[in-house]
C-alpha positions as CSV (number, residue, x, y, z in Angstrom):
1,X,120.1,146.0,15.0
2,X,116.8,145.1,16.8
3,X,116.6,148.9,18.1
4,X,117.0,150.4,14.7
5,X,114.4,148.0,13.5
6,X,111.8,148.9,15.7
7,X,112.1,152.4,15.8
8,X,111.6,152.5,11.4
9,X,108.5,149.9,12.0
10,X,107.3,151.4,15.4
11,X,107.7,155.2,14.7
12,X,107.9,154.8,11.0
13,X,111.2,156.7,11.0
14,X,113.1,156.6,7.8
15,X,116.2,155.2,9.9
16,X,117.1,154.3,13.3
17,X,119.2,155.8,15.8
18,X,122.1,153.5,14.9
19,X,121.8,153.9,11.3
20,X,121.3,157.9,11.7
21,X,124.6,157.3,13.8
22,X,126.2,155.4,10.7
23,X,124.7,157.9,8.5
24,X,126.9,161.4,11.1
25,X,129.8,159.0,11.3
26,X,130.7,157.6,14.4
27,X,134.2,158.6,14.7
28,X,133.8,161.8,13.6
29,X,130.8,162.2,16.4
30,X,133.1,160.5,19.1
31,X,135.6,163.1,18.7
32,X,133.3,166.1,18.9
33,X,131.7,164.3,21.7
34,X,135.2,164.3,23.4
35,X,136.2,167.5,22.7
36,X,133.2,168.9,24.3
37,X,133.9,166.7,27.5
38,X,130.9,164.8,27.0
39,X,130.9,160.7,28.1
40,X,131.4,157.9,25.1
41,X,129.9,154.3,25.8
42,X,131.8,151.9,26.6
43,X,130.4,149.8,23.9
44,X,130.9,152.7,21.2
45,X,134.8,152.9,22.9
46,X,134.6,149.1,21.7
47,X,133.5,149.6,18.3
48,X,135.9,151.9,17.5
49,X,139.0,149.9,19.5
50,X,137.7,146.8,17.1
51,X,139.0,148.9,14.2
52,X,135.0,149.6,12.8
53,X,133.9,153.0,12.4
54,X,130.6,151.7,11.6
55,X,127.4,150.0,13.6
56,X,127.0,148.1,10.2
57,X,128.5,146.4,7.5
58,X,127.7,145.4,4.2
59,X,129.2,142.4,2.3
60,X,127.7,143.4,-1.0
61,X,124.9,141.1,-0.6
62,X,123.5,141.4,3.1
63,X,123.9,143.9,5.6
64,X,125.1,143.0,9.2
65,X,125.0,145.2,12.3
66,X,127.8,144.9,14.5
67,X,127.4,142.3,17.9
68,X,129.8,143.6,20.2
69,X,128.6,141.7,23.1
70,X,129.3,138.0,21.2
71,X,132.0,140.0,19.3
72,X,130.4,138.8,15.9
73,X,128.5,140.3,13.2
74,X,124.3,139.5,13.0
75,X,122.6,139.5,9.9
76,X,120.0,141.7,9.3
C-alpha cells in the first residue's frame, strides 16, 4: 500500500503501519479492539467480511496489498 510505502522511505521505518498491522494480526487486534469497546473501520470490518485476515498477500512471487475500494488486489 502507498501509506506503508511512504512511511519505510519517508521515516525510514523498517515497516509500515499496515505491515506492522499484518505483522500483530488483524483479527486477533479487531477482537481486542472490540472487547475493549473501542471503534473498527469500516474498511478493516470489510477486510475481514471479505474472508482476509491480512492487508497483504503473497502469491509466491509478488506481494499484493489488498484494494478494498475497487475490491481487487494491487501489486506492489
Amino acid at each position: 500500500m502507498e501509506i506503508d510505502r511512504a512511511m519505510r522511505m519517508g521515516f525510514n521505518w523498517e515497516l509500515g503501519p499496515f505491515e506492522l498491522w499484518d505483522a500483530a494480526g488483524v483479527p486477533a487486534s479487531v477482537a481486542r479492539m472490540k472487547a475493549e469497546g473501542m471503534p473498527v473501520a469500516a474498511n478493516v470490518e470489510r477486510l475481514l467480511a471479505s474472508g482476509k485476515a491480512s492487508w497483504y498477500a503473497d502469491d509466491g512471487q509478488r506481494r499484493f496489498g489488498q484494494d478494498l475500494l475497487r475490491s481487487k488486489l494491487n501489486h506492489h
